[in-house]
C-alpha positions in Angstrom: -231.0 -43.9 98.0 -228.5 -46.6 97.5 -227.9 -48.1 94.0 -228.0 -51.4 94.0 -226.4 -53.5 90.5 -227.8 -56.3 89.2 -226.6 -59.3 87.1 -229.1 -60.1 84.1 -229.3 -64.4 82.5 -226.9 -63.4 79.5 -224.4 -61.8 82.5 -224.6 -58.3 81.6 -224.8 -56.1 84.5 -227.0 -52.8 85.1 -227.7 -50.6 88.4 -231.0 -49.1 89.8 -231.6 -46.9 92.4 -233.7 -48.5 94.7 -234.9 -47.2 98.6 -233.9 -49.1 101.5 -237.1 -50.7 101.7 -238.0 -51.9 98.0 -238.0 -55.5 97.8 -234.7 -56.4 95.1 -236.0 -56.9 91.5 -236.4 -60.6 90.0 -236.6 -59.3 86.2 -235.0 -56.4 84.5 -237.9 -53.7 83.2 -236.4 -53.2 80.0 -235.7 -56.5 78.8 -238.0 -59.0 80.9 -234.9 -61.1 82.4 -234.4 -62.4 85.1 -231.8 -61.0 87.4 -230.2 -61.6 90.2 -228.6 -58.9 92.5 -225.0 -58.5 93.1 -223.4 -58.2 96.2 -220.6 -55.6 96.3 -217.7 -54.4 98.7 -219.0 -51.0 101.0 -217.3 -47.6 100.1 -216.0 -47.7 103.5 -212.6 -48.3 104.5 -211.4 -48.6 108.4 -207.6 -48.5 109.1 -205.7 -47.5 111.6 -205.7 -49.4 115.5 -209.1 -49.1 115.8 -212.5 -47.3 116.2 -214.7 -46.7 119.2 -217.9 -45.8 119.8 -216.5 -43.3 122.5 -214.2 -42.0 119.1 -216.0 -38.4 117.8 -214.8 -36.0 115.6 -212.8 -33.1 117.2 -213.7 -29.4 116.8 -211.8 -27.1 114.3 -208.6 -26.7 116.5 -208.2 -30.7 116.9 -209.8 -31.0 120.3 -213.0 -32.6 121.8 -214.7 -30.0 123.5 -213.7 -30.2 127.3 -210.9 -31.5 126.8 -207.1 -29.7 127.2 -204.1 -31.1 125.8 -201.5 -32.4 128.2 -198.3 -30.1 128.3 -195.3 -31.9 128.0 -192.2 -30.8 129.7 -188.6 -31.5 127.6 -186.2 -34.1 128.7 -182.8 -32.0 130.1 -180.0 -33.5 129.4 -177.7 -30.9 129.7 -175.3 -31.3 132.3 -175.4 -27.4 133.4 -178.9 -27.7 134.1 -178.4 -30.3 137.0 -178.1 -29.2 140.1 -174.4 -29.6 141.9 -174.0 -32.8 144.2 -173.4 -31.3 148.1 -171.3 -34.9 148.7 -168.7 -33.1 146.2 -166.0 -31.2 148.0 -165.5 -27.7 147.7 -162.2 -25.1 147.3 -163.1 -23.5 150.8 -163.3 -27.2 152.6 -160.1 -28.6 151.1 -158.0 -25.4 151.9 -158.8 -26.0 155.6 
C-alpha cells in the first residue's frame, strides 16, 4: 500500500498509509484539521535512449531467451594477412 503525505491548515506535514482505493482524507484523525494531500515526484527514474514495451529483462547470462549473440569478426589490418595482387609481376616473369 502506497503512503500518501498530507499537508495539515498550520502547514505541517504527516503521511498515512492508505490502499489504492481509499478516498484521500479531508481532516487529520489526530488533530481534526483539515488537510489537503500533497502531490509528490514517483520513485521512478527512466534514463537512457528509451524504453519499450517489446524491452524485457534478460536471463542470468545477459540474453533474452531465443536469442544468440551476433559474432563479430575483427577488422585486419595487417598487411601480411591480404592476399598478394596477381596484376603484380613476379621474379620468374621478369627473368624471361
Amino acid at each position: 500500500m502506497p503512503v500518501y503525505t498530507y499537508r495539515r491548515e498550520d502547514g505541517t506535514l504527516f503521511d498515512v498509509r492508505q490502499s489504492f482505493s481509499d478516498d484521500a482524507l479531508t481532516e487529520d484523525p489526530s488533530t481534526g484539521q483539515k488537510v489537503v494531500r500533497v502531490v509528490q515526484n514517483t520513485g521512478v527514474i527512466f534514463k537512457g535512449s528509451g524504453f519499450y514495451t517489446t524491452d524485457a529483462k534478460g536471463s542470468r547470462n545477459g540474453k533474452r531467451s531465443g536469442e544468440s549473440k551476433p559474432e563479430s569478426k575483427p577488422a585486419v589490418t595487417d598487411s601480411a594477412s591480404k592476399p598478394a595482387e596477381s596484376a603484380a609481376p613476379t621474379a620468374s616473369a621478369a627473368a624471361d
